[in-house]
Structures are given as C-alpha cells and as structure tokens.
C-alpha positions in Angstrom: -78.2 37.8 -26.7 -78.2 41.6 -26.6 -81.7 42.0 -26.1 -81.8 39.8 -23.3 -79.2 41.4 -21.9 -80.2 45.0 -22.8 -83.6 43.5 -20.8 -81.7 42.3 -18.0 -79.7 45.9 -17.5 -83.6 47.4 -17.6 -84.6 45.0 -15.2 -82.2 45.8 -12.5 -82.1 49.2 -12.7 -85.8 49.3 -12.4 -85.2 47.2 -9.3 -82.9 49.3 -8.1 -84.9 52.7 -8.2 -88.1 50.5 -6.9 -86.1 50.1 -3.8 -84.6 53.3 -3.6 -88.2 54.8 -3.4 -89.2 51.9 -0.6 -86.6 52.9 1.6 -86.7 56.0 0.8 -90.1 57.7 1.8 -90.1 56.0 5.2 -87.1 58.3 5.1 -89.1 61.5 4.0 -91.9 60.8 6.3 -89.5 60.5 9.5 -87.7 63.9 8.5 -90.5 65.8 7.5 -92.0 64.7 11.2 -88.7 65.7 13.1 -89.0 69.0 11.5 -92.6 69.1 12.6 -92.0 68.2 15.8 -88.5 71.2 16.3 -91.2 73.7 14.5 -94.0 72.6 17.0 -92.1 72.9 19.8 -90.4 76.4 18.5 -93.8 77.9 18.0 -95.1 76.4 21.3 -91.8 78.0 23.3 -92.8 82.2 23.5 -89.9 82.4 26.2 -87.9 85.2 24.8 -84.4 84.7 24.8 -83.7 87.7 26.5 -84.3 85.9 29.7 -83.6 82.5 28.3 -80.3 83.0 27.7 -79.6 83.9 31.7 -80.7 80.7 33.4 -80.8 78.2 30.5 -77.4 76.7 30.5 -77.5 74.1 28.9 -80.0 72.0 31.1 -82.8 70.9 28.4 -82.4 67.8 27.7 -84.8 67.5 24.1 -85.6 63.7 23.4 -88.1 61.8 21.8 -90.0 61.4 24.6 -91.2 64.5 25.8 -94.3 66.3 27.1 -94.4 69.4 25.6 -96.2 72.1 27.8 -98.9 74.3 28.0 -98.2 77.8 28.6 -99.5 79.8 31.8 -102.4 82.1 31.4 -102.1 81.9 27.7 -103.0 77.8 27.6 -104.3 77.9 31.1 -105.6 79.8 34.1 -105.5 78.8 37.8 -108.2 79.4 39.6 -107.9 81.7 42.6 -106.6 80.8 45.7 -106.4 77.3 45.8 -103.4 76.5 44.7 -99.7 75.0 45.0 -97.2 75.8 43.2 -93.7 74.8 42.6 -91.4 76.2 40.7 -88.3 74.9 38.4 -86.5 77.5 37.6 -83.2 76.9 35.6 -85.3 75.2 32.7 -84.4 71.8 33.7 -86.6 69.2 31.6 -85.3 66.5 33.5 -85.9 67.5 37.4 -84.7 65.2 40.2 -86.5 62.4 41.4 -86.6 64.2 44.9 -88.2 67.3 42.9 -90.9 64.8 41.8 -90.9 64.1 45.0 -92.2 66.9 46.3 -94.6 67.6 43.1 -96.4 64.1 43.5 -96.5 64.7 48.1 -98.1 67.9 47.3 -100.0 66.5 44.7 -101.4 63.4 47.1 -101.9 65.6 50.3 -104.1 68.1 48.8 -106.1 66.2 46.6 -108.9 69.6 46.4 -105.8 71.9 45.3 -104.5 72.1 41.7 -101.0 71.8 41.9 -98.7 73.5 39.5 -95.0 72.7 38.6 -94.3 76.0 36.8 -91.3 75.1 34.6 -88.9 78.1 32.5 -88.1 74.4 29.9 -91.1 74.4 27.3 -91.0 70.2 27.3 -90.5 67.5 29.9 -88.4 64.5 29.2 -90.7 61.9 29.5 -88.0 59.2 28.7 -88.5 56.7 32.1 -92.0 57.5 32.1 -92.5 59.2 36.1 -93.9 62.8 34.4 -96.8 60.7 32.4 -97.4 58.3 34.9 -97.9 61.5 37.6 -100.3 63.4 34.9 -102.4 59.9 34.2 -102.5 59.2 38.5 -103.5 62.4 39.6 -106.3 65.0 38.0 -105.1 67.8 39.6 -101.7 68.3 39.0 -100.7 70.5 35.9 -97.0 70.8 34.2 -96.6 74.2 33.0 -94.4 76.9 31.1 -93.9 80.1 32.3 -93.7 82.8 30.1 -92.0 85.7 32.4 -93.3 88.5 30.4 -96.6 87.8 30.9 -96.7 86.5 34.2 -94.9 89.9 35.3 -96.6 91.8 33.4 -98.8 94.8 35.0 -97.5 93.7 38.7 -95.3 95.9 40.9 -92.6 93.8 39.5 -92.9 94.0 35.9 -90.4 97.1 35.6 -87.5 95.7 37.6 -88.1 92.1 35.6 -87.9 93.8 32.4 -84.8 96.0 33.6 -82.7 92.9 33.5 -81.3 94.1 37.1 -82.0 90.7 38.6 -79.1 88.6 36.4 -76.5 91.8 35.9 -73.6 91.5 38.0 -75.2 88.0 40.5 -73.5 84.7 41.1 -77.3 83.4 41.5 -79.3 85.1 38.5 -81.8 81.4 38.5 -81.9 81.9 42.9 -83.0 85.9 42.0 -85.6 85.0 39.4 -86.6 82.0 41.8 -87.6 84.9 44.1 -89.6 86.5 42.3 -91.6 84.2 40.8 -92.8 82.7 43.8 -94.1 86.0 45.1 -95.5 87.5 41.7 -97.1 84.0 41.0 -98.8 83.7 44.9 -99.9 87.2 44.7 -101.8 86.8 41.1 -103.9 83.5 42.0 -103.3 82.9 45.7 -102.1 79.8 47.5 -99.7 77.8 48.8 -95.9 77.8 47.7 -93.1 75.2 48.3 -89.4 74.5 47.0 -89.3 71.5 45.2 -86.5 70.0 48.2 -89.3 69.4 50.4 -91.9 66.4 51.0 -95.3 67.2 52.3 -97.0 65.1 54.8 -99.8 66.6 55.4 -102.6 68.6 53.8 -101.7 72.3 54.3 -105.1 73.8 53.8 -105.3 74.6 57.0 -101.9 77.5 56.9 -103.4 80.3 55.3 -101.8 83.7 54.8 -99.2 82.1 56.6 -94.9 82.7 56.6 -92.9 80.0 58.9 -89.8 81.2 61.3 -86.7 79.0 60.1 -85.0 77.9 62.9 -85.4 77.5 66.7 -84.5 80.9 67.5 -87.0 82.4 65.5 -85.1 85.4 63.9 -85.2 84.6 60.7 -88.5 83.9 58.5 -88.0 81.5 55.7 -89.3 82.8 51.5 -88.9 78.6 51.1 -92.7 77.7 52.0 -95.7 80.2 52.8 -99.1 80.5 51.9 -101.4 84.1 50.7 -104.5 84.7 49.2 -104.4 86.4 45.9 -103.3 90.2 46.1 -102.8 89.8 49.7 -101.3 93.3 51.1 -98.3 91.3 52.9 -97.0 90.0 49.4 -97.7 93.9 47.5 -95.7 95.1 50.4 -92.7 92.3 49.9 -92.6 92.6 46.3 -92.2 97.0 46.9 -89.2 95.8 49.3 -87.7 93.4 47.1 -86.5 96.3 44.6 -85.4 98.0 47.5 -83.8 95.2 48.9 -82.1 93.7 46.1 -78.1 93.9 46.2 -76.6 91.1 42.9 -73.8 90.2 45.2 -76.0 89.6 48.3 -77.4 85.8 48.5 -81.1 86.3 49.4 -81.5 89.8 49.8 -85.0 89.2 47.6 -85.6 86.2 49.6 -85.4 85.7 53.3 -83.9 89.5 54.2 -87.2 90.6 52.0 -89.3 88.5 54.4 -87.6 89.5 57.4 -87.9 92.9 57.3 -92.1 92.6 56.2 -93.0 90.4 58.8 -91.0 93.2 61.2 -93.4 96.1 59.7 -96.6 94.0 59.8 -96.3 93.3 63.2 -94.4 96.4 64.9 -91.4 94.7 65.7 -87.7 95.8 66.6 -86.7 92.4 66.4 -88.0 89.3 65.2 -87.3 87.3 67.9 -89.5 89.2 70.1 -92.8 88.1 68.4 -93.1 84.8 70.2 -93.5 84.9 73.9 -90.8 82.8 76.1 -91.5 79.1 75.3 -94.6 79.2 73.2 -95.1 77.1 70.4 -98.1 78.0 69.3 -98.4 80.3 65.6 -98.9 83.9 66.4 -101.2 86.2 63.9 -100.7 90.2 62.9 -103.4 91.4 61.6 -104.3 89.0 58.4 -100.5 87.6 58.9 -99.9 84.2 60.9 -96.4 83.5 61.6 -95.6 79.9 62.2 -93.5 78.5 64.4 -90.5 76.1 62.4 -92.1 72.8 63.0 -94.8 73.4 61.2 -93.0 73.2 58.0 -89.2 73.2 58.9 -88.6 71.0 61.5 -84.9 70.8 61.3 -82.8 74.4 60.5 -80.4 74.0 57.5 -77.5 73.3 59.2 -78.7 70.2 60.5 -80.1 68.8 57.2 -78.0 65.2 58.0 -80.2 64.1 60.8 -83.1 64.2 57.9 -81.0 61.3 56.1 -80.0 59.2 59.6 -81.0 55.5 59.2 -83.7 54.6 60.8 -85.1 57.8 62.7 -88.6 57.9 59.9 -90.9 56.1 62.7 -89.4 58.8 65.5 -90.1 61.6 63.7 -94.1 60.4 63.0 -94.5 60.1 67.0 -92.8 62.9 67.5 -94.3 65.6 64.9 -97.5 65.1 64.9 -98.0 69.2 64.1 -95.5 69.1 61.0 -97.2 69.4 57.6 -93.9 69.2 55.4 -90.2 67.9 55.4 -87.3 70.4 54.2 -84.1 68.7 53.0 -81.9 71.8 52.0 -81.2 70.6 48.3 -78.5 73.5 48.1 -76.7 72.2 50.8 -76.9 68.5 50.9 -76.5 67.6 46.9 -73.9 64.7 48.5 -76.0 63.5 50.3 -77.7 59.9 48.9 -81.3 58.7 49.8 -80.5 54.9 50.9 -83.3 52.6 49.6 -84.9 50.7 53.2 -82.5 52.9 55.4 -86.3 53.9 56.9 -84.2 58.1 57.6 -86.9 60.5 57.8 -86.5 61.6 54.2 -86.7 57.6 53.2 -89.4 57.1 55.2 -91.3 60.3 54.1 -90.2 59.6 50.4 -92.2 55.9 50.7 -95.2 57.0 52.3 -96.1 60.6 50.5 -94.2 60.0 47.3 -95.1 56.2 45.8 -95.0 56.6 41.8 -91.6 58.8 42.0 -90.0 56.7 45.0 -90.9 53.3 43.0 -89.2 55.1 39.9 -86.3 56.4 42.0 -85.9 52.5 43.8 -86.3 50.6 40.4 -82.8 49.0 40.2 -81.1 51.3 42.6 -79.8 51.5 46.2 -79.8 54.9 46.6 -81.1 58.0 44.7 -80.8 61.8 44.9 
C-alpha cells in the first residue's frame, strides 16, 4: 500500500513538472520575442533624444502590429528631383485618415514620382491595416524615419538645428521643426512638398521651382505646398533668412514671413502684391522662380476652410477648377470639422475620387471621419 502510494505521489508530481515545462516554454519563446522585438526596434530608432524629447509627447502608439521603418539616407536615398514629400512631424505612428489621405492622392496622381512620408516615429501602427495595404498598392510610395542629425547635417541649417534655438522658449517647437524640414529636405533631393491636410487632384509635374500666393489678394506666399529642384538658389537663400527670421514667440516667422520676404528679393519687389498685373491669373516667373497664382494649389484662403466641407458643392468645384492641382483643408483650423460619408462636399468628393484605400478605411462602419 505504500509503494503504490509512494508511486502514485511520483507519478503526479512528474505530471505536474511535465506540464509546467508544456506551458511553460511557449512562455519563454513569446518573452524572449517581445524582448527581440523592443531591442530591434531600439537599435533600429538613431533619433537622439535630444530632439526626441521636444516633439514626442506622448504620440507613439507601439502595438503589435507595426511597420517598423527604414531610416533616410542611412536605409535609403531618394533620387534627385523627383520627388514628394510629406512630412509627420510630432512622431505620430498613428496619422489621420485625412493624412493618408493626402499620402495615397499624392501617391495615385504622380505615379512617376517616389513619394515619401518622412515620419520623426521609428514604427507605424499597422493595427487596421491602411499603412500595408498603401505599401502593397502602390510601388512608389516609401514610409520613412528621419534622423535630424543627419538630414541637417553639412546644410546652412545644421548649426541653428543643433543649437536647440528652434524649441527654446516656442509654443510651436513640432510647427518650427516642421519648417525646416520641408526646406532642408526639398533643397538636398529636389521636388515637390505638401502638408499632409491637403488632397491632390492632379499630377503636379508640371509646377516646377514653383511657390503659390495664398489668398486672393496675393500678399502673402504660402511655405504649405511648393516645388524646387535640388540645391535650388531660392531655397539656400530661404534657409539663410530663416535664422534671421526666426522669433520663438512669432507663429510662422520660419514659414510664410521667410517666403514672403524671398519671393520680394527674387523678384525686386516693394510689395508682394504688386507682382501680378490688375486681373491676371496667369503664374508669373523671376528668373528660375514661378509664383503661382492660389488656385493652382489653394483654392480657398484659410479662413474660408467651411465651404471645402459644404454638402454637395464636389461636382461644382470639378467644373469650376479645372486649373487646380490640389485641395487645402486647413487641418489647424478646422480639427471640428467632420468629413460626412455621401455628403458629395468638395473634400468628400475629392476624398472618394483621389484617396480610395484610405477613404474605404475611413468609411468602413462610419458616417463621418476626420
């Protein structure tokens, strides 16, 4: 009777550590993977944290899902000049649909450009599967991280980045780095930049070395959407005026007051308003500078970003644009405002037509997106 029990006792406890080692290494495996996976992406992330630690508030987002990227001109080098780029620039790694958006109409309309969402997050969250399914769809379009000290790096710019001026004493450190990095990424490879608030309808080829006026009076020259070949002199002459420029308290000093005041010097101007003639629409060139006039690529000024979300106005606006090549909806100034799912606006109506993949995403079991 005590053997068979002393047997029974061996038997269960052999049981027991059996299945304690079953369960267990599945266990092992999936840790020792996790801590893969957070050294993988550590060692893939070169962003140093000096910069990091300015414009990365809390808006990764790491899952299980994500794309992790490569790095720009360490991974990968664009060719020169032709190009898009867009930039994300407070290391969101879940951008909005209407960012997407943009990406994928860019993306569509310029099928012989590569088209590059430069990203300050080293992953994407892949979780409802929009950022695959726009890699998979179209060959040109690249996600990448930026790693600021290289891409400033031996540019006109590289001492004030590294100076730290841009985030000491701003409200808008991610709106000052935005600034720059359009420029000092343009000027290295050349091509076209757009915010990611926008939807192109067109193929913008065609606007080289190009800035657009942003509103009707044609005062003011918008830093949202131009186009340069690489090392162009108008962009080494904007970045010189940017450190000049640049006040921390002053929204846009880098930005459209940068622009302004270039545009005035490359075409001998008092004013900016005096470079059209009375009631011409057509672009007007300075030397290897075209200025365009807003409809090109602003059709509506900032302050009347509403009329872009109007029910049904998108079949209008096709008859009645036929020279735009993009759509801007202010993101800064209409966050409120909702994109109503067959409300046909002008954004809606774009949104369908130029962004499919991302406006299927955004519509899946929804009435309305942002």
């Amino acid at each position: 009777m005590r053997i068979l029990r002393s047997r029974s006792v061996f038997f269960v406890v052999t049981f027991s550590v059996a299945l304690c080692i079953y369960y267990m290494n599945p266990m092992k495996r999936l840790l020792a993977a996790e801590i893969k996976r957070f050294n993988f992406l550590k060692i893939n992330d070169p962003s140093p944290a000096w910069w990091r630690m300015f414009i990365c508030k809390g808006n990764e987002n790491d899952t299980y899902t994500n794309i992790t990227l490569p790095v720009l001109m360490r991974d990968i080098i664009p060719s020169l000049d032709k190009n898009v780029f867009l930039v994300e620039s407070a290391c969101k790694s879940n951008p909005s649909y209407r960012a997407w958006c943009s990406v994928e109409s860019y993306t569509r309309e310029n099928p012989n450009a590569d088209v590059w969402y430069v990203m300050t997050s080293p992953i994407v969250n892949n979780t409802d599967t929009l950022p695959g399914r726009l890699l998979d769809h179209y060959p040109n379009l690249h996600f990448v991280l930026a790693d600021l000290d290289l891409i400033f790096n031996g540019t006109v710019l590289e001492e004030f980045f590294k100076s730290g001026r841009w985030h000491k004493n701003t409200p808008w450190p991610v709106i000052q780095l935005s600034d720059l990095l359009r420029v000092v990424l343009t000027w290295r490879f050349g091509g076209f930049y757009s915010d990611t608030d926008t939807v192109c309808i067109k193929n913008v080829s065609p606007l080289e070395n190009s800035v657009v006026t942003s509103h009707s009076r044609r005062d003011h020259i918008s830093n949202g959407v131009f186009h340069f070949k690489h090392h162009h002199e108008f962009l080494t002459m904007v970045m010189s005026t940017m450190i000049q420029y640049y006040h921390p308290r002053s929204w846009g000093s880098m930005g459209p007051s940068t622009f302004n005041s270039c545009v005035q010097r490359s075409c001998n101007l008092k004013r900016l308003r005096d470079l059209f003639p009375t009631n011409s629409s057509d672009p007007v060139t300075c030397g290897n500078l075209t200025v365009l006039p807003e409809y090109y690529l602003l059709p509506y000024p900032w302050n009347q970003f509403r009329k872009i979300f109007e029910p049904g106005k998108w079949n209008d606006f096709v008859e009645t644009h036929t020279k735009t090549y993009s759509i801007h909806a202010y993101g800064k100034v209409n966050k409120g405002m909702l994109v109503r799912i067959g409300s046909n606006s002008i954004y809606e109506g774009a949104a369908r037509t130029f962004c499919p993949l991302s406006y299927f995403h955004a519509s899946a079991n929804n009435t309305a997106f942002r």
